[in-house]
N, C-alpha and C positions, 0 to 999 in steps of 0.2 A: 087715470091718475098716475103721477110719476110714480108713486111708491107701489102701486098695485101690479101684483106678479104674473095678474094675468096680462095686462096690459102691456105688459112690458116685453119691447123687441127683442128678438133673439136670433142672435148672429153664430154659427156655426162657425167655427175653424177648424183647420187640419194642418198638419204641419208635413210639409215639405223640404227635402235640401236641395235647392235650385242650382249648386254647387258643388260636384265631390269632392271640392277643396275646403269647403266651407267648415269650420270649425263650432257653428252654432246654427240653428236652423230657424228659419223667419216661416211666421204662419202667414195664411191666406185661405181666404173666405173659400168657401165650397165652389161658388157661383165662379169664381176667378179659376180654381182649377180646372170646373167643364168647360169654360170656354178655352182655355188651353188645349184640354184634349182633341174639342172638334177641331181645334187648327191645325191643329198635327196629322189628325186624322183624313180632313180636307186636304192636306200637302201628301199624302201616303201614296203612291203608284198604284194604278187598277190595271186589272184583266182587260185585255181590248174587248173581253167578251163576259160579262161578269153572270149570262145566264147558265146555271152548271149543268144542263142540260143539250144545250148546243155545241158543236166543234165537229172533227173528226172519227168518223166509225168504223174498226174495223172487223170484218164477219166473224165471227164464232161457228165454226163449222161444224161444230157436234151437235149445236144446238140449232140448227137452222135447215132448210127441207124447199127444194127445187121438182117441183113434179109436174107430171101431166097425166090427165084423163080424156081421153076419144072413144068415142062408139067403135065397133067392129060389126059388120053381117047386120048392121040395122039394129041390135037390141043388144048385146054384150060389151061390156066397158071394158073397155083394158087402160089400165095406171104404170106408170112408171118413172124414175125418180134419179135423179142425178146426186150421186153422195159428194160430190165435191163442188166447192164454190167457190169465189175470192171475189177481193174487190174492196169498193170504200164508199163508206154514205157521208156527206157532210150535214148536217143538221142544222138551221137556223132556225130555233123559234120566234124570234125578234122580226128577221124577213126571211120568210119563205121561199121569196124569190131567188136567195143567196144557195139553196140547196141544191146539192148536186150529189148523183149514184153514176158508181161505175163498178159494174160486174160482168164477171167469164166465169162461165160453166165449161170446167173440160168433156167434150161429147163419152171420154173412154170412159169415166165413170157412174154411165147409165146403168141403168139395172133396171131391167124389166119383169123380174119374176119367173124365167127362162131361160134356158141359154141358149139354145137355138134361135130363139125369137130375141134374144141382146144379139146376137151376131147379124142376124138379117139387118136389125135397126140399124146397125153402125157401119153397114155395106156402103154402097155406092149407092143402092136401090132407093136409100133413106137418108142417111144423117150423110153418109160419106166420110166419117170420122177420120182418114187416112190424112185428106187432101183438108177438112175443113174444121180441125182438131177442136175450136174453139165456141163457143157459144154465146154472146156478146153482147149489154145492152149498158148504154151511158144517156142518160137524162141529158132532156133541152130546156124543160121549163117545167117548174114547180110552183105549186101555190097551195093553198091555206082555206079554207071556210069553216070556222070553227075549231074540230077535231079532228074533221077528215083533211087530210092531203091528195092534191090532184097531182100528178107528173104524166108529163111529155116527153117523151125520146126515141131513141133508134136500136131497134133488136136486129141484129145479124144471126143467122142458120144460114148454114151452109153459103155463107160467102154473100149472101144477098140480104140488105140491108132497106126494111119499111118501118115505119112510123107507128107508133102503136101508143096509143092514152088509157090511164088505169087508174082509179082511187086507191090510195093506201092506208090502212090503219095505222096509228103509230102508237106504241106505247113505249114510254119511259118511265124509269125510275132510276134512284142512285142505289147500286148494289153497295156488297162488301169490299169488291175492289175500284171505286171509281161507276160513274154513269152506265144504264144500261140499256138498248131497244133494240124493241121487237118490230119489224116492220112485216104487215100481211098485206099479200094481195093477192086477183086471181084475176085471168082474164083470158079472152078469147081470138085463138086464131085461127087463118087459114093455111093448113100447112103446104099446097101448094102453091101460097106467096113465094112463100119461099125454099120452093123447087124437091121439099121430099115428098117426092111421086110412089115411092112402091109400085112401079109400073110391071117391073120383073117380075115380083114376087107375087102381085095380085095378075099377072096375066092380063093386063087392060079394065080387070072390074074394078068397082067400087064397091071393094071389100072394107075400107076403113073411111070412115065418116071423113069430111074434109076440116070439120073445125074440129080442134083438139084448143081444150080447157089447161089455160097453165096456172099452177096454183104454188105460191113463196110466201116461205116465213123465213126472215132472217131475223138472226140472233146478233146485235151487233155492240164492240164494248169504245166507249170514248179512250181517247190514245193521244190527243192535240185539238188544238182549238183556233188555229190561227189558219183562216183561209187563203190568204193569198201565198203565203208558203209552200202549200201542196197545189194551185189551181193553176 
């Protein structure tokens, strides 16, 4: 009924000055202002990347850990760890395929838990750290199943350069200062691929296991987001 107050339409207004010149201000319905705003909002400029998780990484080196484990004599482990890293991870969770890691290990800041046995490592016998200062690996192909990440790429020791495939953990979160991940992984080589023999120092035995176990966590903090800039 027209006189019945429940029946009766009810049309919201707000008042608006569509004008800072305007000397009086004209109302409009609720429904008239949100369609304004999504138009405005629709015409607004976005991130070429609007996931705040993806873009550019780079390492945190306090917080991140470069090591290896090999057998020695058949049964005793020996570990040891490079305190120094660099490098850049691009992240894409949208496509995976757009990811890409480039890291160097300086060979001089090894540390083995000895110094006699860090000096042997870093001879000629072994790393060669004089002539082959660097430790090298840049991704060829990256992909996705789920939560795990596979990458493909090339590790250089001592100047010689094979192929090597590894699943990686990734974890992210947004810190206090901007985005943050963790990337783990571990995998296995032969250190004869790539030419550190310990020939001298073992006298021709096989004193040390030929696979040595490499094991990374980096710590890495977003810094940019625009791939083609840095690629």
């Amino acid at each position: 009924m027209p006189g019945d107050p429940v029946n009766r339409p009810i049309v919201l207004r707000v008042w608006f000055c569509m004008d800072s010149r305007a000397t009086c201000l004209r109302p409009i319905s609720v429904l008239s202002a949100i369609l304004c705003l999504l138009v405005a909002l629709s015409r607004a400029p976005t991130l070429a990347n609007d996931d705040p998780l993806s873009g550019w990484y780079s390492i945190r080196v306090s917080d991140s850990y470069v090591g290896y484990s090999v057998v020695k004599l058949g049964m005793i482990p020996s570990r040891g760890q490079f305190s120094r890293v660099d490098g850049e991870i691009y992240l894409d969770n949208e496509k995976p395929g757009r990811s890409l890691a480039r890291i160097s290990v300086p060979v001089s800041s090894l540390e083995s838990g000895n110094k006699r046995r860090t000096e042997v490592l870093l001879s000629r016998d072994f790393f060669d750290a004089e002539r082959y200062p660097v430790l090298r690996f840049e991704s060829r192909n990256v992909s996705r199943m789920d939560n795990r990440w596979y990458v493909e790429g090339d590790l250089t020791i001592r100047g010689i350069t094979r192929p090597i495939t590894c699943d990686v953990d990734v974890t992210s979160a947004i810190g206090m200062e901007g985005p943050v991940a963790v990337y783990s992984l571990q995998f296995p080589i032969k250190r004869r691929d790539f030419g550190v023999l310990g020939e001298k120092w073992s006298g021709g035995r096989l004193l040390i296991a030929d696979e040595v176990t490499i094991e990374i966590t980096l710590t890495a903090e977003r810094h940019g987001t625009q791939l083609s800039s840095r690629n």
